[in-house]
C-alpha positions in Angstrom: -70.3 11.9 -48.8 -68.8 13.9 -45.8 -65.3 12.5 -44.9 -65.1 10.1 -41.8 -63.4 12.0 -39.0 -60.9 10.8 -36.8 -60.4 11.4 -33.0 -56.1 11.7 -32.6 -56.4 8.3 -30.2 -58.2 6.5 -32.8 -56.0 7.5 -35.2 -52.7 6.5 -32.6 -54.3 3.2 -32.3 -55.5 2.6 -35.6 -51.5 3.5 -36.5 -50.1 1.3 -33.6 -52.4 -1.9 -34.9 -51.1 -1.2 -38.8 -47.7 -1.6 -37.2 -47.9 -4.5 -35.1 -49.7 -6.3 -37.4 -47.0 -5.5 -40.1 -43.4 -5.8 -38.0 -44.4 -8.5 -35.8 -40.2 -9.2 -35.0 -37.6 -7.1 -36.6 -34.1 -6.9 -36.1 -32.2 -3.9 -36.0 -28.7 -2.9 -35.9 -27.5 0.8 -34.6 -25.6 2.3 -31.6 -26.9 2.9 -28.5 -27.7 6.6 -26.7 -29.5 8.2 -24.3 -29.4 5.1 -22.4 -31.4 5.1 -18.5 -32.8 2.8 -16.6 -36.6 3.5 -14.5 -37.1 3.0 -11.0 -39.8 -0.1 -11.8 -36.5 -2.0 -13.9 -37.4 -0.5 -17.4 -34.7 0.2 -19.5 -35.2 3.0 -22.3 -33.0 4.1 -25.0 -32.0 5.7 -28.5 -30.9 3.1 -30.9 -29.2 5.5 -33.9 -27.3 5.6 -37.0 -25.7 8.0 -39.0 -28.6 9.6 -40.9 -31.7 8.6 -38.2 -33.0 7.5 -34.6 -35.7 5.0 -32.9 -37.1 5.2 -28.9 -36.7 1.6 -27.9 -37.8 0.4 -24.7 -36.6 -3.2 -22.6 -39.6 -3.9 -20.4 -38.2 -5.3 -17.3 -39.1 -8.9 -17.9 -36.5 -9.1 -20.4 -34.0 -6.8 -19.2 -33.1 -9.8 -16.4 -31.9 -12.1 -19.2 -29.2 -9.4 -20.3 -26.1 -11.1 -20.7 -24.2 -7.8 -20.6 -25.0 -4.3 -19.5 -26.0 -1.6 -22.0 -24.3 1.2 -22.0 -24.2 4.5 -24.9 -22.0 4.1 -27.6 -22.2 0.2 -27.8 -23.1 -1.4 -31.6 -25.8 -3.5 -30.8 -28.1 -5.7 -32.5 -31.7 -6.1 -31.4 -34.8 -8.3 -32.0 -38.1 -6.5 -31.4 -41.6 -6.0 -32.2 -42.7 -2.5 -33.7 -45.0 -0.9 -31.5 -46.8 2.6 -31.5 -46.9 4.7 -28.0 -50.2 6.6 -28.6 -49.9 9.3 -26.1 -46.7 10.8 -27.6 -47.7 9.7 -31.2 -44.4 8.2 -32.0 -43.3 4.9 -32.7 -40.8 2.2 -30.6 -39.1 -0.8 -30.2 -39.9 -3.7 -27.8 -37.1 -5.4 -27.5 -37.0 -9.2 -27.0 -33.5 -9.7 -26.9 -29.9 -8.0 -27.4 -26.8 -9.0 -28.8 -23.6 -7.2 -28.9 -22.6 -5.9 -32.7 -19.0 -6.7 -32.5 -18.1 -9.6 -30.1 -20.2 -12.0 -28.4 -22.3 -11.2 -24.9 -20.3 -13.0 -22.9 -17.1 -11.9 -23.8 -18.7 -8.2 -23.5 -20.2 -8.9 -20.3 -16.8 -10.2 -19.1 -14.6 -7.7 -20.4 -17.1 -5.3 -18.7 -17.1 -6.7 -15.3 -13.2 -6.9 -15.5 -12.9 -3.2 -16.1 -14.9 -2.3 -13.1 -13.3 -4.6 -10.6 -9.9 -3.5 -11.7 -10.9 0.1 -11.6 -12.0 -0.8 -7.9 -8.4 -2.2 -7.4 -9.6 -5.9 -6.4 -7.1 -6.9 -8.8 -4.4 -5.3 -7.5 -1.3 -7.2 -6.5 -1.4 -5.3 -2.9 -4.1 -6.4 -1.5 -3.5 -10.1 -2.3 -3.1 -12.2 0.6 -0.1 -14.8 0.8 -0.6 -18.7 0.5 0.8 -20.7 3.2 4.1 -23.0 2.4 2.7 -25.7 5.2 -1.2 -25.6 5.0 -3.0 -27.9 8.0 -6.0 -27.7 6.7 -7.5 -27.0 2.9 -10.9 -26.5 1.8 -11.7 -27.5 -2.0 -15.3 -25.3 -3.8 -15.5 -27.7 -6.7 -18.5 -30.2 -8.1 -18.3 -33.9 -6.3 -19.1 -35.5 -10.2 -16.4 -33.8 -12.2 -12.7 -34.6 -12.9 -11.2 -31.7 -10.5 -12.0 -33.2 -7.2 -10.8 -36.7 -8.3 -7.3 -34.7 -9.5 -6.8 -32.7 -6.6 -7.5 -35.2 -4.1 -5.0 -38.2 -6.2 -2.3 -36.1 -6.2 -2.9 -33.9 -2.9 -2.7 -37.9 -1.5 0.4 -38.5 -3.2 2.4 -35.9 -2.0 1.5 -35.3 1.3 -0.7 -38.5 2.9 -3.1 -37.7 5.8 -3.6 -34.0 4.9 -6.8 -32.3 6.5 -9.0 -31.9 3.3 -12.6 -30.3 3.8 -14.5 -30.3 0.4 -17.4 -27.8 0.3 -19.4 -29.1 -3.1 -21.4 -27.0 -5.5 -22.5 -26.7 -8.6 -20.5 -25.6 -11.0 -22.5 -24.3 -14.1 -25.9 -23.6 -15.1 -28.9 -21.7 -12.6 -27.8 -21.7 -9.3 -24.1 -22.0 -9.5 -23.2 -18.2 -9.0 -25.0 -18.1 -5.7 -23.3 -22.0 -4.2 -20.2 -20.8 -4.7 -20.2 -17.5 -3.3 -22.3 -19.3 -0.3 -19.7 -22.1 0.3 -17.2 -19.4 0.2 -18.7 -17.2 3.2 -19.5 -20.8 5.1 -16.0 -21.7 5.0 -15.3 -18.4 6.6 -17.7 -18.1 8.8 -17.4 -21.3 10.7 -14.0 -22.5 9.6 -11.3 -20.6 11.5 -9.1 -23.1 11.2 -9.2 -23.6 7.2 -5.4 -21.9 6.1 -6.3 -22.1 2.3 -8.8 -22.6 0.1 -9.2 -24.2 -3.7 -12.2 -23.1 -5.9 -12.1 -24.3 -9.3 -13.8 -26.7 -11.7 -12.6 -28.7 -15.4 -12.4 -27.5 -18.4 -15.1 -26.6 -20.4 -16.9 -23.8 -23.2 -16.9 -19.9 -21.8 -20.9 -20.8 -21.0 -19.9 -23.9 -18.8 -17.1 -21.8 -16.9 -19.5 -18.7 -16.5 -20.1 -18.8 -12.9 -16.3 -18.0 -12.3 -17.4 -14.7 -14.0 -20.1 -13.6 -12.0 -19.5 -10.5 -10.1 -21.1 -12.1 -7.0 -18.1 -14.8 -6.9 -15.3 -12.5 -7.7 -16.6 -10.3 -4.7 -17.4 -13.3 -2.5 -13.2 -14.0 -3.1 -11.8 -10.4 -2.8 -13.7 -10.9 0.7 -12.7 -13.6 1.5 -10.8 -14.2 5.0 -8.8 -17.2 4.0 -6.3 -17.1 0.9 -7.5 -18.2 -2.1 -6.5 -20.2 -4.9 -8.4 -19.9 -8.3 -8.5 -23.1 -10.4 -10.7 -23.2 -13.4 -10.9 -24.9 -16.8 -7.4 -25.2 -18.7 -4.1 -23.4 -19.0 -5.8 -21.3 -21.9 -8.7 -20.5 -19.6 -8.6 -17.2 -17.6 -11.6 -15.8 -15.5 -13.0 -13.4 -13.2 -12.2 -15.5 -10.2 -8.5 -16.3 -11.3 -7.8 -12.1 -11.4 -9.2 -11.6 -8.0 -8.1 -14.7 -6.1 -4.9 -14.1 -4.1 -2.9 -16.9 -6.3 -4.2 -18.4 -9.9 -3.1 -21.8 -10.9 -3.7 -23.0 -14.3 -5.7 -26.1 -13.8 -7.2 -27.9 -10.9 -4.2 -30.2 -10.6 -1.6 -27.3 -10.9 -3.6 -26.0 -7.6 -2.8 -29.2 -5.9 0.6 -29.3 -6.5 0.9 -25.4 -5.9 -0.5 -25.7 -2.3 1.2 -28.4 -1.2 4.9 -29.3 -1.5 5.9 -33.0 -2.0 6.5 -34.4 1.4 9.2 -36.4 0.3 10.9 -34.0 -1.5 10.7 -32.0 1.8 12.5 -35.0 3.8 14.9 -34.9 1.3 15.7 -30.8 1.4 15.8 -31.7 5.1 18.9 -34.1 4.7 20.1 -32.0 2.4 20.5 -29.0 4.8 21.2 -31.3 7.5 24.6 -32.7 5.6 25.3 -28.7 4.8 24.7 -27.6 8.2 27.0 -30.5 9.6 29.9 -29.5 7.0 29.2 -25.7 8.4 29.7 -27.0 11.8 32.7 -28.8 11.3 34.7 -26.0 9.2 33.7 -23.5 12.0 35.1 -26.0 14.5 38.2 -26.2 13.0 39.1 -22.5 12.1 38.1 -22.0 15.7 40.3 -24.6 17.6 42.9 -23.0 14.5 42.3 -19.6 16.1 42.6 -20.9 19.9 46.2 -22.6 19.1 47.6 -19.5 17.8 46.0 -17.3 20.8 47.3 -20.1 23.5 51.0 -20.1 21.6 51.0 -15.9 22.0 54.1 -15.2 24.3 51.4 -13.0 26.2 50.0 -16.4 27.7 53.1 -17.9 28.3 54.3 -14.1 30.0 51.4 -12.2 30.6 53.6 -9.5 32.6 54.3 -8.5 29.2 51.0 -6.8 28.9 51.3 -5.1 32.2 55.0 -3.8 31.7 53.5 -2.6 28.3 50.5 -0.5 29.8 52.3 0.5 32.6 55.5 2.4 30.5 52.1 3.7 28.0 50.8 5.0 31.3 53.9 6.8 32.5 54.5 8.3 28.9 50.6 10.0 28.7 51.5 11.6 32.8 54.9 12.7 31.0 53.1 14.3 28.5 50.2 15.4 30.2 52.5 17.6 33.2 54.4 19.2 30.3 51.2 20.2 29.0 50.1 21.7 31.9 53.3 23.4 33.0 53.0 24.7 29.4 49.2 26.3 30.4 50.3 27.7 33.6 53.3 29.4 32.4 51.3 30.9 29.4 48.3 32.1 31.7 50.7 33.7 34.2 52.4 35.6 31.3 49.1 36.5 30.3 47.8 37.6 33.8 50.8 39.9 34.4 50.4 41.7 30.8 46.4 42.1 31.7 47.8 43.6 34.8 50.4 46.0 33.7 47.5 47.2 31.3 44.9 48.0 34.2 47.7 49.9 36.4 48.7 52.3 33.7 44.6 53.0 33.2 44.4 53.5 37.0 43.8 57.4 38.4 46.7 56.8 40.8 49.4 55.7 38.4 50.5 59.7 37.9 50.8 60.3 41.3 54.2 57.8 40.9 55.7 60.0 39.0 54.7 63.2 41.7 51.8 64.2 40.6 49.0 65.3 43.1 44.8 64.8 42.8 43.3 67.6 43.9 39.4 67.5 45.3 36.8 70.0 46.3 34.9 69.4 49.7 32.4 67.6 47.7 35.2 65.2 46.5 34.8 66.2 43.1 38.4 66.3 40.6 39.1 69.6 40.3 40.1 70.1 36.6 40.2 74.2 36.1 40.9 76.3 38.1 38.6 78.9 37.2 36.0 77.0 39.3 37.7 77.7 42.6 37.4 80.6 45.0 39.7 82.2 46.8 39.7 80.6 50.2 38.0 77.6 49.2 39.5 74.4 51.4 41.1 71.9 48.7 42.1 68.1 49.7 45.0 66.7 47.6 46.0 63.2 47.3 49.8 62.0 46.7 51.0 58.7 45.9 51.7 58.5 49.6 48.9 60.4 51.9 46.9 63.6 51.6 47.4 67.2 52.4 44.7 69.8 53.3 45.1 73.3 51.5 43.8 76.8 51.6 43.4 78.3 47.9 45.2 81.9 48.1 45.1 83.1 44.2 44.0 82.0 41.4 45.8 82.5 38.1 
């Protein structure tokens, strides 16, 4: 009996059946590599260990239910069905769903989106715009049915009656909520110049229930955001997304109200405080000024104010005094000077000799005749005394 004989994609598909019909849902634990996402919204990837490896594949109708994103080197755990890819003859993973292998999705998912907003800087204290101390007008992003509203309105109403409140609702949790509150937040700013803060917040509740704080399209609706912002959500314990990149975080929905506004009676009161102070300022100013203006009137200047112009008049004739000595002191030293300089430039003068009887002798062309051996017998010779000239014949020359 001859062998039956196999064409390879039989064979793939024969092995792909075996497979699927044996592994209908596994789950695997292992650490993720080679991690890349396809232009259609496939995700592919490695899932390893430390002795083997396994292709998986996320087709793109489960990839949207991700509560974190993948990334290499994260311990994961994954249910999926076993599935053979017959034109590479190798086996995969479909994967159904993903779970982180250390902590929980959430937490992953928001621990991830923190550290890529911080490395953005939207955290950063700079950039954080600051809350007004005398608001006019306040918009509140919450639910109408929960808690917060009722809060913030009772005690917004109790310390400062007939405030301008504008309350944008939304929902709060569950589908949906992500995209009302970012959209109530660009409303506000849009057509709401006049709004000068703005609360966005909710109750307490699980990390699931307070998830839409968490969102990356809220905390970049905020950093955005226009008009200051005051982050509100859950309890004291409670810290999200929102409260890192709102300009001013307040632990619970009430905490917001009493943050933004300041108790008006408490203000009436600072006001009479600083009005007494200001008063007491007034009144000690008064008196060490009248204190001052006795002691100036009592001066024996006022009562002889000649005084003060026999004083600057005898000042006055003692800076002339010393101010003519000064320059008699100049003059006398310059002329001294001058006469030395001049003494010096008559004893370097040609003529000075001819004081003592000397003569200058000159040729016709009124050159100094030095030597003698230049003359010639003859020769017509000018010479110059301290007192007139003399014209000369030269005889002999020695």
């Amino acid at each position: 009996m001859e062998p039956k004989i196999y064409s390879v994609t039989e064979l793939n598909l024969i092995v792909k059946h075996l497979l699927e019909e044996t592994f209908i849902e596994v789950w695997v634990e292992g650490e993720i590599s080679g991690f890349k996402e396809s232009s259609l919204g496939h995700i592919y990837f490695d899932l390893k260990d430390s002795d083997s490896i396994i292709s998986c594949v996320i087709y793109k109708g489960f990839s949207r239910f991700l509560k974190f994103e993948p990334e290499n080197g994260l311990l994961v755990k994954i249910r999926a069905q076993v599935t053979a890819y017959s034109r590479q003859s190798k086996y995969q993973l479909n994967v159904k769903e993903m779970l982180p292998g250390k902590i929980g999705p959430l937490q992953l998912a928001f621990e991830q989106l923190k550290k890529k907003l911080q490395a953005e800087g939207l955290f950063d204290r700079s950039r954080k715009k600051p809350i007004p101390m005398f608001p006019q007008k306040i918009a509140v992003v919450t639910s109408l049915h929960g808690a917060a509203i009722k809060d913030i309105l009772s005690i917004l109403g109790r310390r400062y009656p007939n405030l301008n409140i504008l309350i944008c609702p939304v929902k709060v949790q569950g589908e949906g909520a992500k995209e009302e509150i970012s959209g109530a937040i660009d409303l506000l700013n849009k057509n709401f110049r006049d709004i000068d803060v703005m609360l966005i917040g909710r109750g307490g509740g699980s990390i699931e229930d307070l998830w839409a704080f968490n969102e990356e399209m809220v905390a970049r609706a905020i950093a955005n955001s226009r008009i200051p912002v005051i982050s509100c959500v859950g309890h004291e314990t409670d810290f999200t997304i929102a409260d890192f990149v709102a300009d001013m975080r307040a632990s619970t929905p009430s905490n917001a109200a009493e943050l933004v506004v300041q108790n008006k009676e408490e203000i009436r009161q600072h006001l009479r405080n600083m009005e007494k102070r200001l008063i007491q300022s007034l009144k000690i100013f008064y008196e060490n000024l009248k204190g001052r203006f006795i002691i100036l009137v009592e001066n024996r200047i006022f009562r002889n104010p000649e005084i003060l112009l026999i004083n600057l008049m005898q000042r006055l004739d003692n800076i002339n005094e010393v101010l003519m000595e000064e320059i008699e002191f100049k003059i006398k030293s310059f002329s001294e000077k001058l006469r030395f300089e001049t003494e010096k430039l008559n004893n370097l003068s040609p003529y000075f000799p001819l004081s003592k009887g000397y003569a200058l002798a000159r040729r016709s062309d009124n050159s100094v005749v030095k030597d003698a051996s230049v003359l010639v017998e003859g020769e017509n010779l000018s010479l110059q005394f301290k007192k007139g000239k003399a014209e000369t014949k030269v005889v002999r020359i020695k």
